[in-house]
N, C-alpha and C positions, 0 to 999 in steps of 0.2 A: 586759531585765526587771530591776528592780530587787534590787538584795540584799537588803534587808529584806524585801521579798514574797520571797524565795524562804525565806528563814528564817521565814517566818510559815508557810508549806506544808508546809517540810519538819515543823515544830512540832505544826501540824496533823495532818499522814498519822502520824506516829510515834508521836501519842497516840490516834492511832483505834485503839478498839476493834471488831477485824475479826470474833472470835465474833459482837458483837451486829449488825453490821451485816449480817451473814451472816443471822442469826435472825430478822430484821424484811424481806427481801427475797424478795419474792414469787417470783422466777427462782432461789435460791442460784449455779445456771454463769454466768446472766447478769451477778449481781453480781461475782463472783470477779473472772472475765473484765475487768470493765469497771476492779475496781480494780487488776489486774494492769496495765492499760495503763496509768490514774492514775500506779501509783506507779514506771511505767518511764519516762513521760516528765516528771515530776517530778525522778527520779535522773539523767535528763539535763538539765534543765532548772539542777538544783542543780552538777553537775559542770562546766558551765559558768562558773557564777557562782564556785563556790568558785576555777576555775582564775583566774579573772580577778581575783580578789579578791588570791589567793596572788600573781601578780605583781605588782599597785600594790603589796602588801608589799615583795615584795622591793626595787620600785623603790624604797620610804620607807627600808628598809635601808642599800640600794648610796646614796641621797643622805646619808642620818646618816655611814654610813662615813666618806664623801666630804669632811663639815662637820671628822667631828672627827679626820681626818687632817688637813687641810686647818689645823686651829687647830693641833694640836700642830707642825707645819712654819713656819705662820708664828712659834709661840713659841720655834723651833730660832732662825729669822731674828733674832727681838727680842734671844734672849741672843748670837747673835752679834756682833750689833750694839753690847749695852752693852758686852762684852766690848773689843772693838775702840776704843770710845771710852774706856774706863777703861784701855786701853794709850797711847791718843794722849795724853791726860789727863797719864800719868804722863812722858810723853813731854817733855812741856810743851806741847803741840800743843792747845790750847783751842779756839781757831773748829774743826778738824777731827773735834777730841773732841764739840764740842756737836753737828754734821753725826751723827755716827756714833747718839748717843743720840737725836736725832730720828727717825733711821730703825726704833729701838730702839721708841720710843713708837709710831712708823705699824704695825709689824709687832702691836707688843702689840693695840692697838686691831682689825685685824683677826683675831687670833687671839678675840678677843672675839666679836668680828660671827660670826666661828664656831661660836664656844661657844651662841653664842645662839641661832643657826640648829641646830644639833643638842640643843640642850635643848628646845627647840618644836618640832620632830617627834618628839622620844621618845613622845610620850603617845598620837599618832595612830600609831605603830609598836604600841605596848602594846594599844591599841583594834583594830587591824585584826588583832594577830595573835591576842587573845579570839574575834572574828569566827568569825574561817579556823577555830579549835579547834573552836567552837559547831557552823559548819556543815558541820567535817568526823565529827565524832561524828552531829550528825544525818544528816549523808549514811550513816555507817556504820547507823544504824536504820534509816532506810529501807530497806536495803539488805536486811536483814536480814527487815523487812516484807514484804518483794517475796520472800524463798524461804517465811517462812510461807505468804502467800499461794498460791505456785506450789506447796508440800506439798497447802494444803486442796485447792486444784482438784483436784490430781492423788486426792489421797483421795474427794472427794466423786465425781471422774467413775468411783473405781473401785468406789464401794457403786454407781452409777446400773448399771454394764453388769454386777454384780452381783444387783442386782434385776430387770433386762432379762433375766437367765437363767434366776433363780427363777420368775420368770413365766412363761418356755419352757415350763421344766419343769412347772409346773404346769397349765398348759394343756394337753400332750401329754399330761400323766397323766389330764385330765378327759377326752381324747378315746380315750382306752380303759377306762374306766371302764364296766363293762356297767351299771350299775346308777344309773349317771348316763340319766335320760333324753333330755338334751341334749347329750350324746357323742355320737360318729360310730358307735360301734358299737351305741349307745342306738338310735339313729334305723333304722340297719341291723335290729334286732333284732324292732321295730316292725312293720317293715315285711315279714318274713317271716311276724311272725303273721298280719297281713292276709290274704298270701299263703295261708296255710295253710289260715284260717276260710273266706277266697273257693272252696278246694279243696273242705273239708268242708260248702259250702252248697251246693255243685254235683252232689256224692256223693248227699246227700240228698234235691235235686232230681232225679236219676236214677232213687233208689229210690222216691220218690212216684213218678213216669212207669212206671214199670214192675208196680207194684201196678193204677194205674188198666189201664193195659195188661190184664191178668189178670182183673178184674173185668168189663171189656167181653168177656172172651171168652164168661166164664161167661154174661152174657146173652144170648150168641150160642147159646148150649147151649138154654137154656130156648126161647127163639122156633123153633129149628127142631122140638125136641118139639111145639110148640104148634101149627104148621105138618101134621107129618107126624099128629098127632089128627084134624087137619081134614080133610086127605084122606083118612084110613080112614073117617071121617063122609061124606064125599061117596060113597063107593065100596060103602060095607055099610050102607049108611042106619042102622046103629045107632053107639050111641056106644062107640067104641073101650073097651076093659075096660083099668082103670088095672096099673101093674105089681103083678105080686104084691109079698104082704110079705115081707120077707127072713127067714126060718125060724126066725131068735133070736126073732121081732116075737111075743110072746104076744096 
């Protein structure tokens, strides 16, 4: 993956706004969740990149090192060299003397080729190590985004089994609530008065059955008088004499 997409993502997740994105998500756990993964495999995603990036550094490093030791040695070479022909020189040694400063010239020329070669990678060392800084401060936001994140979860799962227990309790309170009709002991309550009114309808059925009871007997009273007239009419051919009056009767 590229280093610049990964600095574009890291840029991305560190300037998200996680309140709002929380606020506008229909699930809140679902989103957390989903950003917590986002911003874990992001942070490894980035932790990759940055490591691979901090080596080609160091590699642009260990090469510049390498150039401008490399120039300052051959510039040891070049003065040794003029050195040594300004001895032959003086020497009177001329063809030897000019040998010596040639070599004096080859060394100088590639301590150049040095200079050169470490003055054109300084800028891409300066460049790459802006990079590594950028994506090592966003890796540290990230970073930093991912235990926000892992606080809210942890906060929002603990109002969720906090409301999962207000609700317990509230339920359990509605189910002994006598005066709830839709509690357990509403519905219990109910149903004893049925009981009770089923009792009191059957009592009362009793006592009608037991009045008519009573009433048939008295009829029974009246027909056997009427009975026992008839046969004193059959037997004295006159008509039986009704009871006397009772001695209060004026």
């Amino acid at each position: 993956m590229a280093k610049q997409s990964i600095f574009g993502r890291i840029s991305t997740l560190v300037r998200a706004n996680i309140n709002a994105l929380i606020d506008q998500a229909e699930d809140p756990q679902k989103m957390l969740d989903q950003l917590v993964r986002d911003y874990t495999n992001s942070i490894a995603d980035a932790e990759s990149a940055i490591a691979e990036t901090i080596g080609n550094l160091r590699l642009l490093e260990r090469d510049h090192q390498e150039d401008v030791q490399a120039a300052a040695e051959w510039g040891n070479k070049a003065l040794a060299a003029s050195r040594k022909a300004d001895e032959l020189r003086a020497q009177g040694n001329t063809a030897d003397a000019d040998k010596f400063d040639n070599l004096a010239k080859i060394a100088l020329q590639r301590q150049i080729s040095e200079e050169n070669e470490a003055r054109a990678i300084a800028p891409t060392i300066a460049t790459q190590t802006e990079v590594v800084d950028k994506l090592k401060d966003g890796l540290n936001g990230m970073k930093q985004k991912l235990e926000q994140l892992k606080s809210k979860r942890s906060e929002l799962l603990s109002r969720a089994k906090v409301a999962e227990a207000q609700t317990k309790v509230h339920d359990a309170v509605r189910s002994i609530d006598v005066l709830d009709p839709t509690s357990e002991l509403g519905r219990f309550e109910d149903k004893v008065r049925r009981q009770e009114a089923l009792a009191q309808g059957k009592q009362e059925l009793a006592a009608s059955s037991l009045d008519a009871q009573f009433t048939a007997l008295e009829d029974v009273g009246e027909l056997t008088e009427v009975e026992a007239r008839l046969a004193a009419l059959k037997a004295g051919g006159s008509t039986p004499q009704a009871l006397p009056a009772s001695p209060d009767t004026v």
